[in-house]
Steps between C-alpha positions, in 0.01 A plus 500: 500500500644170407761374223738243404894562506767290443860496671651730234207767559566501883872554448394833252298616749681410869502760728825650542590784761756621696763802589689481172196611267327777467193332295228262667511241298200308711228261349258830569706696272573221210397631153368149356276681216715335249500173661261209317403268742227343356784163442619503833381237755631417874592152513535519843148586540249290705154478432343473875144424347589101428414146547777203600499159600420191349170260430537147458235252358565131564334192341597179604369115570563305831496111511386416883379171631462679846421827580758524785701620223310848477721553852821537266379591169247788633221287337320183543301518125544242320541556123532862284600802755562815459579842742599874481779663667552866516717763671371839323624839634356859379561845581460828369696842595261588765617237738187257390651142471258141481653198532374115409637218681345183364678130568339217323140624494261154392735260750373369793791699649513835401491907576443837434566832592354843363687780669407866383558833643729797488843442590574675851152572553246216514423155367188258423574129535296163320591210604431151406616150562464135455673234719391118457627201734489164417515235746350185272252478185226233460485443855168228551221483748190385527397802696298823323422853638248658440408824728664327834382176443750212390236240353685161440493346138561224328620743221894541557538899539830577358662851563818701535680581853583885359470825656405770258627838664340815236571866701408832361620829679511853444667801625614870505755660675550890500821646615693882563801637624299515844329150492393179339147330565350194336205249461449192353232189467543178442297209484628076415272267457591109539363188379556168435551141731766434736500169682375416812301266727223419704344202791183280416605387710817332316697758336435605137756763281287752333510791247456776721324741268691875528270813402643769664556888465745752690465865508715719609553910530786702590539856488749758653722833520848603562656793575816605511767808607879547450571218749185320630241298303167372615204257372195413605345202361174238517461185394224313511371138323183291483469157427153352361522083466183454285540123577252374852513235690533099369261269552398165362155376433485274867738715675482871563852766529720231389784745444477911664582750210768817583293768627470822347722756702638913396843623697565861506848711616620862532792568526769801579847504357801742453871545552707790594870612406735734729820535368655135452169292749229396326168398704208320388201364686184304406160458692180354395155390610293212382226286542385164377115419414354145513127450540329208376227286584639197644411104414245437765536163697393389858657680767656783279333812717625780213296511172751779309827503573619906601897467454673844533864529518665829527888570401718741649851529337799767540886518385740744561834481345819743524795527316788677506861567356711624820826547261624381153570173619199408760144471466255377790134431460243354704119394491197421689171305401223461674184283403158383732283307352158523704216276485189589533266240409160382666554197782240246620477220700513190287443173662760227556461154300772168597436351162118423483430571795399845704711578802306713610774820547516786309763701381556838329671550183797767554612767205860483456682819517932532472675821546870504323828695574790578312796638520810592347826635466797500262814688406697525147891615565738539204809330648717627168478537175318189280399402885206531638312292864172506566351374871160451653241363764138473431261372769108347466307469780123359465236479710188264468218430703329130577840345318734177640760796508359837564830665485820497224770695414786444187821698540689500206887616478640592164832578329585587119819575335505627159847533305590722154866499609554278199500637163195309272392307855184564707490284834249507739506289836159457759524319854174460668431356887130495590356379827117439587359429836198616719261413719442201706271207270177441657291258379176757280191462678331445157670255390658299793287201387639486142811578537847348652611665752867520402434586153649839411406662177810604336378864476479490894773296601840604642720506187864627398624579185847549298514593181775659245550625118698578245438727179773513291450710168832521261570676152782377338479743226219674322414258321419252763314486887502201742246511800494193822305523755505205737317499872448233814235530803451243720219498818500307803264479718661303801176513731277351287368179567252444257490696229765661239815365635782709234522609192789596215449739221801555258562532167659703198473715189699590212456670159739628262441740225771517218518737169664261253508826261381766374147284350528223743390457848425218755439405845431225751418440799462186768312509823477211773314526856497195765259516833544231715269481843406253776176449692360303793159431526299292815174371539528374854721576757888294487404432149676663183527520141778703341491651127808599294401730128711606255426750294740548190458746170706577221465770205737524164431725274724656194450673200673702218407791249703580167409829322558631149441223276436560150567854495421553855187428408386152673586388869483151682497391829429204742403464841484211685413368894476199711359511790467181747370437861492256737370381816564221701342429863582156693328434865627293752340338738671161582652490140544759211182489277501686167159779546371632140780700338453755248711593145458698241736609210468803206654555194416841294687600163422768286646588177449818278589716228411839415546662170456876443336587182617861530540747736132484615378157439660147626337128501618272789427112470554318846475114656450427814515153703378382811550197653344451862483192744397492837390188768323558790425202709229694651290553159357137425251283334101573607448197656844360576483615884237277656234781632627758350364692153762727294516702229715235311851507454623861362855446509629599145741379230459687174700705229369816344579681150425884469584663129459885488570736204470867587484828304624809684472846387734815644357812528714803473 
């Protein structure tokens, strides 16, 4: 039997019992016939049967000239917009609980997430989302396709460079005190243009139409004891590209399309605890499918291509706390990568000509090592060094360098001696070297023989930073972070010569009162490299880029206006990047640089029209410019046919007025 009682009621009828009295004067025992309790309610009561959250219904208008815009705004519509936002949780006293996750549903970028189950128990997941990139709009050519075939028009066929990204998944997961399993679906499908080019035989950009769908399963269980867990898991995807082959009315398999292929993996996890170690280890089994029919041409001996590549991959990592003040840990990886793809004999051509030799084509397998230590020791109190050495050896077959291994030596030092300061301090010394460079048998004719590809080449690194996080007071927090790397890679010839990486951060956040709050922050990053480059022996070129970007952004937010009922804010960024490459070869000569520069501002204010309703009316700005000397004209580049120029300069308006609604 239930009933309602107030505080006064529970002190009439507390339980009280002990030595001194003789009575029992326990809840059991209370005479309440005289009590009326038909006016009493717990105000303390909760009602576990309830909905919460909030919906939010937005109407707005955007005023674009170029649908790059949609990158920033989450839309590219021109004109009268409109989405729904929701995060909607319910539950009842069972345990039963639902939950609705929506962000900007009719945007081009948008989600949502339908999550219902029993709490503890098990759990069914929806999923949905909607991601749109956007390169350039009303992009030209005189090029249509139609079902692989790009028929050339006098009509101008105009188009977007976008990738349309929609992805739909689903998923349940079960779990006990013992163990946990799970499975889940999920499939994206993407469409749109994206730019690229073909020969006939001078070289033409294209549309490259994208029609493509990804589908994926995974599915798994766990179990677990007082001090071990384990999972076993597989993964597997398949990837359909519904788009064939190019070809052009006099010229067949102008441009190869990306064959269909499916991956699968299984893997076995778990970690173990004894006393104060903790072990954990990882291995897992793959393979990756390719079979296609292949573009047929003269001397090509293989009509489908059988490409089969099977993954092996294992980690095992250990940690443990030796005494209050020292903690050592160490790992192993391990990954082979094995190639097992069909080989022919394909013959040899010198230009037009047949030579006459032939020559296999060789699957490329690596097989990759790491290791590592590293210790954490407590030197006092507010003190605390961290050490380490991690080493990567690789292995690769038919490669210039078949052999390369990075050793990298760390230190950290992190300080909380000082009261309302946070410092931390990182060293870093990495060395690379392997193998001796022989000149690849498959590409001896192509290639320079003292060119080193910077992911090959002997190379040393130093590198250090600083994180320094400070709180005056409670009222305000100042965090810098600032960093520097440079790479050298002294036995290079031709090839990347050095390169410096440094740069900064900084935000503050400050609570001007008790309504008011703002922050800031600024951001700058610099990467400077050189390059030598050869075309015949005793002859050099040498390239110097810099790289420079910048970010400032602030904003503020001031609460309880009119009767703590309205709030305002503003947020506002600029973002800028350049690039600027010069190439000597008897004299400095400018190449094509590129720039680009962003300003974003927002503005809003959100009145609550009581406890459970609220309108919010917001601006936003964007101003974008960007310059590419590599996007130009169609025709300005004797021989060669573009896309036009889709550099962009634009500003862009979005107005929004929302209507949210609290559930409780």
């Amino acid at each position: 039997m239930s009933f309602k009682i107030n505080l006064i009621t529970v002190s009439i009828l507390v339980a009280i019992s002990g030595p001194s009295f003789a009575a029992n004067f326990g809840v059991n025992n209370a005479n309440t016939n005289n009590v009326n309790s038909s006016n009493y309610e717990c105000n303390r009561c909760v009602e576990n049967s309830a909905y919460s959250g909030k919906l939010d219904v937005a109407l707005g208008y955007n005023d674009i000239d170029d649908i790059h815009a949609g990158n920033a705004l989450g839309t590219s519509e021109d004109g009268a917009i409109g989405s729904v936002s929701s995060d909607i949780l319910f539950q009842n006293k069972s345990g039963y609980q639902a939950q609705l996750i929506a962000h900007q549903l009719g945007f081009d970028n948008s989600f949502a997430s339908l999550q219902i189950g029993d709490s503890g128990l098990y759990e069914l997941v929806l999923d949905y989302a909607s991601i749109k990139t956007i390169k350039a709009g009303d992009v030209n050519s005189q090029l249509w396709h139609n079902d692989g075939m790009l028929t050339p028009s006098a009509d101008v066929n105009t188009f977007n460079l976008a990738l349309e990204r929609e992805k739909l998944g689903v998923g349940v997961v079960y779990k006990n005190d013992e163990y946990n399993s799970f499975v889940s679906y999920n499939q994206e499908d993407k469409t749109g243009h994206r730019s690229s080019s073909i020969v006939t035989p001078s070289p033409i950009n294209i549309g490259l139409p994208v029609n493509a769908t990804t589908s994926q399963w995974d599915a798994g269980i766990g179990l677990n004891g007082d001090n071990w867990t384990t999972d076993l898991s597989y993964s597997g995807s398949i990837y359909n590209n519904k788009i064939s082959d190019l070809s052009l009315p006099y010229l067949n398999d102008v441009y190869a399309a990306a064959p269909d292929s499916q991956a699968h993996q299984i893997s076995l996890s778990g970690n173990y605890r004894i006393d104060q170690t903790v072990m954990s280890g990882r291995v897992a089994t793959g393979r990756m499918i390719q079979d296609e029919n292949l573009i047929q041409m003269s001397g090509n001996p293989l009509q489908s291509w059988d490409g089969q590549v099977d993954t092996i991959d294992g980690r095992f990592a250990v940690t443990s706390m030796l005494s209050n003040r020292l903690r050592l840990g160490g790992q192993i990886d391990y990954n082979k990568r094995d190639n097992k793809s069909s080989t022919a004999e394909f013959a040899q051509y010198n230009f037009n000509s047949l030579t006459g030799a032939f020559r296999q084509n060789t699957p490329l397998d690596y097989e990759r090592n790491n290791y590592g230590v590293n210790a954490s020791y407590r030197i006092a109190s507010g003190y605390r060094l961290q050490a380490g050495y991690d080493s990567k050896e690789i292995t690769r077959n038919y490669s210039e360098r078949e052999q390369t291994q990075d050793d990298t030596l760390w230190v950290k030092l992190n300080i909380r001696k000082f009261e309302m300061f946070n410092i931390n301090l990182k060293s870093e010394y990495a060395n690379r070297d392997g193998s001796k460079f022989e000149s690849d048998i498959l590409t001896a004719s192509e290639e320079n023989a003292l060119l080193r590809k910077y992911y090959l080449a002997d190379r040393t690194r130093n590198a250090y930073e600083l994180k320094l996080s400070h709180t005056p007071n409670d009222w305000m927090s100042v965090n810098v972070t600032s960093r520097y790397a440079k790479d050298e890679y002294k036995h290079t010839e031709v090839g990347l010569l050095d390169s410096e990486d440094y740069g900064y951060d900084a935000n503050i956040s400050i609570q001007i009162s008790k309504n008011v709050d703002t922050y800031g922050f600024i951001g700058q990053q610099w990467i400077n490299s050189s390059q030598a480059g050869s075309q015949v022996s005793n002859s050099y070129w040498y390239t110097d880029v810099e790289d420079e970007f910048i970010n400032v952004g602030a904003g503020f937010n001031y609460r309880g206006l009119m009767q703590d009922k309205l709030t305002i804010g503003m947020d506002y960024l600029f973002a800028n990047s350049t690039s600027n490459t010069n190439v000597n070869v008897d004299n400095s000569l400018p190449y094509g640089d590129y720039y680009s520069y962003n300003h974003s501002a927002s503005v809003y204010a959100d009145y609550a029209l009581n406890p459970q309703m609220a309108l919010k009316l917001s601006y936003r700005y964007e101003r974008y410019y960007d310059t590419d000397a590599a996007s130009v004209e169609i025709a300005s580049i004797p021989g060669l046919i573009t896309l036009q120029d889709i550099n962009h300069d634009y500003n862009a308006h979005q107005v929004m007025l929302s209507f949210s609604y609290k559930l409780h």
